[in-house]
C-alpha positions as CSV (number, residue, x, y, z in Angstrom):
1,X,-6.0,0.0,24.2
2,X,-8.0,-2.6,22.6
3,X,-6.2,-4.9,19.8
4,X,-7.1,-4.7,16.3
5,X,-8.2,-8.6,16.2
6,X,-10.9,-7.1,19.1
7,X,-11.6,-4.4,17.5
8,X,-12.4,-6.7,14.1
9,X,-14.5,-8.5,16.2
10,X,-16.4,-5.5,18.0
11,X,-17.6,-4.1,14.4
12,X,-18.4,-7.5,13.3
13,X,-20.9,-7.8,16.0
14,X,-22.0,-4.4,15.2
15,X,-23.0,-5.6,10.9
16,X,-24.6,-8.6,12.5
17,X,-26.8,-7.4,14.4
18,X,-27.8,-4.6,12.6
19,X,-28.5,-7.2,10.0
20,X,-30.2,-8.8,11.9
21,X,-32.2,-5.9,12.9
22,X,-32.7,-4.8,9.2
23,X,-34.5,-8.4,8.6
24,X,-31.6,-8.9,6.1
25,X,-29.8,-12.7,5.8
26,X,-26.8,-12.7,7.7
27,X,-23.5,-12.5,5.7
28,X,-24.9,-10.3,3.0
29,X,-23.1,-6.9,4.7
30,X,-19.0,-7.1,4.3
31,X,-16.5,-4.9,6.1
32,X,-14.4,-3.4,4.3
33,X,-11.6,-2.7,6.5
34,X,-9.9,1.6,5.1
35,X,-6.4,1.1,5.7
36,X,-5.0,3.9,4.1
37,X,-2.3,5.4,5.4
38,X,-1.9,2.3,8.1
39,X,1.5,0.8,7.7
40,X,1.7,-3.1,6.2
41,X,1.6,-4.7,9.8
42,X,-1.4,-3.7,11.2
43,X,-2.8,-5.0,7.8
44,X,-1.1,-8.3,8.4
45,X,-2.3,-8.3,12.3
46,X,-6.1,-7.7,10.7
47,X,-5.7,-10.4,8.5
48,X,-4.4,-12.8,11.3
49,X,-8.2,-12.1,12.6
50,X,-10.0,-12.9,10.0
51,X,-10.3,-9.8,7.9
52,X,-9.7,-10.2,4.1
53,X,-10.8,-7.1,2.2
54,X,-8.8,-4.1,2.1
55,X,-9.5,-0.5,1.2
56,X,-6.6,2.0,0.0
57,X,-7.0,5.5,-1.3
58,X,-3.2,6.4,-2.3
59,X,-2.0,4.3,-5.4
60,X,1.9,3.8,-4.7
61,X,1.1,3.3,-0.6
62,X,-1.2,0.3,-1.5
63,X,1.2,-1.0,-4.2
64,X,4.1,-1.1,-1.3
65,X,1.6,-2.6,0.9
66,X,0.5,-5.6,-1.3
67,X,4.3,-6.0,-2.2
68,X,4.9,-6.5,1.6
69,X,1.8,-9.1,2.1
70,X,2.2,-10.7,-1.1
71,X,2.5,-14.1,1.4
72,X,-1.1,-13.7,2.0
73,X,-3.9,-15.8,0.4
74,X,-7.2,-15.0,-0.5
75,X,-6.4,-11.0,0.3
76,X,-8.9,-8.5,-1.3
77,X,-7.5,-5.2,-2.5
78,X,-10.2,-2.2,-2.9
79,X,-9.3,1.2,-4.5
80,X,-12.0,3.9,-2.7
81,X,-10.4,7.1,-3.2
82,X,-10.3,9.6,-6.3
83,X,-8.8,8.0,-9.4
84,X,-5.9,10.0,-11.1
85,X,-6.3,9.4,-14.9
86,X,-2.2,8.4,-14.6
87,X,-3.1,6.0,-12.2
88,X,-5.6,3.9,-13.9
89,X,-2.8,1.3,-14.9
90,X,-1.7,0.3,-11.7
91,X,-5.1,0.5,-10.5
92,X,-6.4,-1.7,-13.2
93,X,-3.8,-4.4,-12.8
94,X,-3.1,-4.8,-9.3
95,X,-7.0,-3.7,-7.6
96,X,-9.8,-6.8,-7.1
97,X,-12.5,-3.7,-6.6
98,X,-12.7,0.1,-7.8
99,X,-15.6,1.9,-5.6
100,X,-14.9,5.1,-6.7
101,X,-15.4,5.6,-10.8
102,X,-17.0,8.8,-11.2
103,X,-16.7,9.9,-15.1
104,X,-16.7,7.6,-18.5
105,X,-13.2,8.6,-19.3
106,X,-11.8,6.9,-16.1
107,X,-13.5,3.5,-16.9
108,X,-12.6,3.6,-20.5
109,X,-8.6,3.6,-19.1
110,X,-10.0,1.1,-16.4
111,X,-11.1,-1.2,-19.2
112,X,-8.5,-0.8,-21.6
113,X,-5.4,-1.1,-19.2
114,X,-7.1,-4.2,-16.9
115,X,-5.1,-7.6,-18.6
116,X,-7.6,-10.0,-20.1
117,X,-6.0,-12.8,-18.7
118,X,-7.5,-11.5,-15.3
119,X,-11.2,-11.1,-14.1
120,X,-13.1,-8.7,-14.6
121,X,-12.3,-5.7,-12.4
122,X,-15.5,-5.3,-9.8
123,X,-16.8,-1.3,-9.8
124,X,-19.3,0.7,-8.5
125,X,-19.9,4.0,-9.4
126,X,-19.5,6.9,-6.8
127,X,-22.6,9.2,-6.5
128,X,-22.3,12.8,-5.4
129,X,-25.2,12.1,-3.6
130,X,-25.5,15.6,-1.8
131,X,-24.1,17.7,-4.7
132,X,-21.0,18.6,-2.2
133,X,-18.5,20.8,-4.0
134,X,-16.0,19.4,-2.5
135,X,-16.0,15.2,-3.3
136,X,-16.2,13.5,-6.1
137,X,-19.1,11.6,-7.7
138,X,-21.2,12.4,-10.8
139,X,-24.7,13.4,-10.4
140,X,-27.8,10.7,-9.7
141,X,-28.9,12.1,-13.5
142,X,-25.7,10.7,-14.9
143,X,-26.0,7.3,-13.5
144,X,-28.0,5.4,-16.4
145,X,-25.7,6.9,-19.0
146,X,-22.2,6.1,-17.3
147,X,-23.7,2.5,-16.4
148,X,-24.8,1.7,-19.8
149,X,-21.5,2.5,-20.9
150,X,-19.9,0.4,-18.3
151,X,-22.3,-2.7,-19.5
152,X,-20.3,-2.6,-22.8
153,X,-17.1,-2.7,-21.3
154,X,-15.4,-6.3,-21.3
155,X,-12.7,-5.9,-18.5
156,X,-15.2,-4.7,-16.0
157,X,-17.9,-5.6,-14.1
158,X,-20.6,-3.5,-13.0
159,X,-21.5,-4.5,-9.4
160,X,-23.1,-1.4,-7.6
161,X,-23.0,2.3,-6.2
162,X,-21.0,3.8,-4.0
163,X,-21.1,7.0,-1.9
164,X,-19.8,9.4,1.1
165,X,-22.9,11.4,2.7
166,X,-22.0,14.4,4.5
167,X,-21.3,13.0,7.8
168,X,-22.7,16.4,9.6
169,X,-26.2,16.6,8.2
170,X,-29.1,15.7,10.8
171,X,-29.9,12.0,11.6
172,X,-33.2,12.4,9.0
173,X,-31.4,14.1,6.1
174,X,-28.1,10.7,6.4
175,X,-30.9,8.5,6.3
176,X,-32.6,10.0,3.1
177,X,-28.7,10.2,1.3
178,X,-29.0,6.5,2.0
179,X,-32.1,5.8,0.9
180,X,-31.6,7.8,-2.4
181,X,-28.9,5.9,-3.0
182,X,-30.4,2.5,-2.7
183,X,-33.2,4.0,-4.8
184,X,-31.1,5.0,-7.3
185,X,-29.0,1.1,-7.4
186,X,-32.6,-0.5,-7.6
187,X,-33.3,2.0,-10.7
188,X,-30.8,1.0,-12.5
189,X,-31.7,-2.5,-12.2
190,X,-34.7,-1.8,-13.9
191,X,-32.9,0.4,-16.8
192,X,-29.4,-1.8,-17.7
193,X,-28.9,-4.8,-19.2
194,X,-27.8,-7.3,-16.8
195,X,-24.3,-8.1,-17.9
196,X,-23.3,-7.4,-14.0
197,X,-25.1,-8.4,-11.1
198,X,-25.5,-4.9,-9.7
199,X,-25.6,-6.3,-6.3
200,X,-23.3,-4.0,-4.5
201,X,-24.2,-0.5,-2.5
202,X,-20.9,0.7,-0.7
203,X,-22.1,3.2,2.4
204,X,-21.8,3.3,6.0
205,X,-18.6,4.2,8.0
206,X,-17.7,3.8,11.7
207,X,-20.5,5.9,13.0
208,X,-23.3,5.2,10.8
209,X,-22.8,1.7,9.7
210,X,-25.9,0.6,11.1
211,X,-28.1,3.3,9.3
212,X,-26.4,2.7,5.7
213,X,-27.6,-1.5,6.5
214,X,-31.4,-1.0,7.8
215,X,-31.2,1.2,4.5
216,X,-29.4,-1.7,2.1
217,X,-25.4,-0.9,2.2
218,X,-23.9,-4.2,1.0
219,X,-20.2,-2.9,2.4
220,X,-19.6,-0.8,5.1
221,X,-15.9,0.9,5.4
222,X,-14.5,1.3,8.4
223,X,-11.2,2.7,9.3
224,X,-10.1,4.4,12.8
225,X,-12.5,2.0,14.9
226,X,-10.2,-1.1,13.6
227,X,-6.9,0.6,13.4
228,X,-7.2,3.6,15.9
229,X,-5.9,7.0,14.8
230,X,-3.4,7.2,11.7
């Protein structure tokens, strides 16, 4: 079984030379590294190889987790999964990045409950971009209205779009989820004010990272092909 430090190091290669391919500067695609549900080791064992960002979906399980690493400098905590509206406090004071706001409501708590004293909590907005019943996201007509919003909001900053294309359509129909979404993030450069950089497109997972890059993904998150099964 191959180590997670190898495993680190096998995707790595994988962003960079799909960079590469894309024609992109090196060092503009991160990994994101979905450890949800992986227990505080493995996440310590990552780190030990290099890996810094971190991607939880269940709010208690990642406080637990950064309790048990709190030794650990420079560690990035990302919230990517759907946002309770009791669970915006402990998101708001204890996450670096939220990928997953989806409806004003959520980022009003966001801003409200986020201390001051910190930065500004780094977002990105997740698109439905397939209209799937079944995830969350709002709607590519919604964007400019929820963005807007977000530019008047102190505690947060606006960085990007995020979203989870249905992994089983045909090869063609991934690469035009992708390429909508990029569409819609250079859109909305035209339309908000720049109070955030809007520099951020979060897409691409283990079997399709290369696609979401050639089409612009700024993180890709990757889960099972650094930690194997959970």
């Amino acid at each position: 079984m191959s180590s997670i430090a190898d495993n680190i190091g096998t995707v790595t290669r994988r962003i960079q030379k799909a960079t590469l391919k894309a024609g992109r500067k090196a060092g503009t695609v991160h990994l994101l590294a979905v450890s949800k549900k992986q227990p505080a080791d493995k996440l310590r064992i990552a780190y030990q190889a290099g890996q810094r960002a971190f991607g939880e979906s269940y709010v208690q399980e990642a406080l637990d987790k950064k309790e048990a690493l709190a030794d650990l400098e420079a560690i990035e905590w990302h919230f990517i999964g759907p946002i309770q509206s009791n669970k915006t406090r402990q998101i708001a004071e204890a996450f670096d990045w939220v990928h997953s706001i989806d409806r004003l409501k959520i980022a009003h708590r966001l801003d409200e409950q986020r201390d001051s004293a910190l930065p500004p909590l780094n977002v990105c907005l997740q698109v439905n971009i397939n209209n799937e019943v079944s995830k969350s996201g709002c709607s590519l007509a919604d964007l400019t209205g929820l963005a807007d919003a977000i530019e008047e909001m102190p505690n947060l900053s606006l960085r990007g779009l995020m979203a989870i294309p249905d992994p089983d359509q045909p090869e063609a129909e991934l690469r035009s989820s992708f390429r909508r979404l990029a569409n819609a993030l250079k859109k909305l450069r035209q339309e908000a004010p720049a109070s955030g950089p809007l520099d951020t497109l979060s897409m691409g997972m283990s079997d399709d990272l290369e696609m979401a890059i050639e089409e612009g993904s700024t993180w890709v998150r990757v889960g099972t092909a650094l930690f194997g099964s959970r």
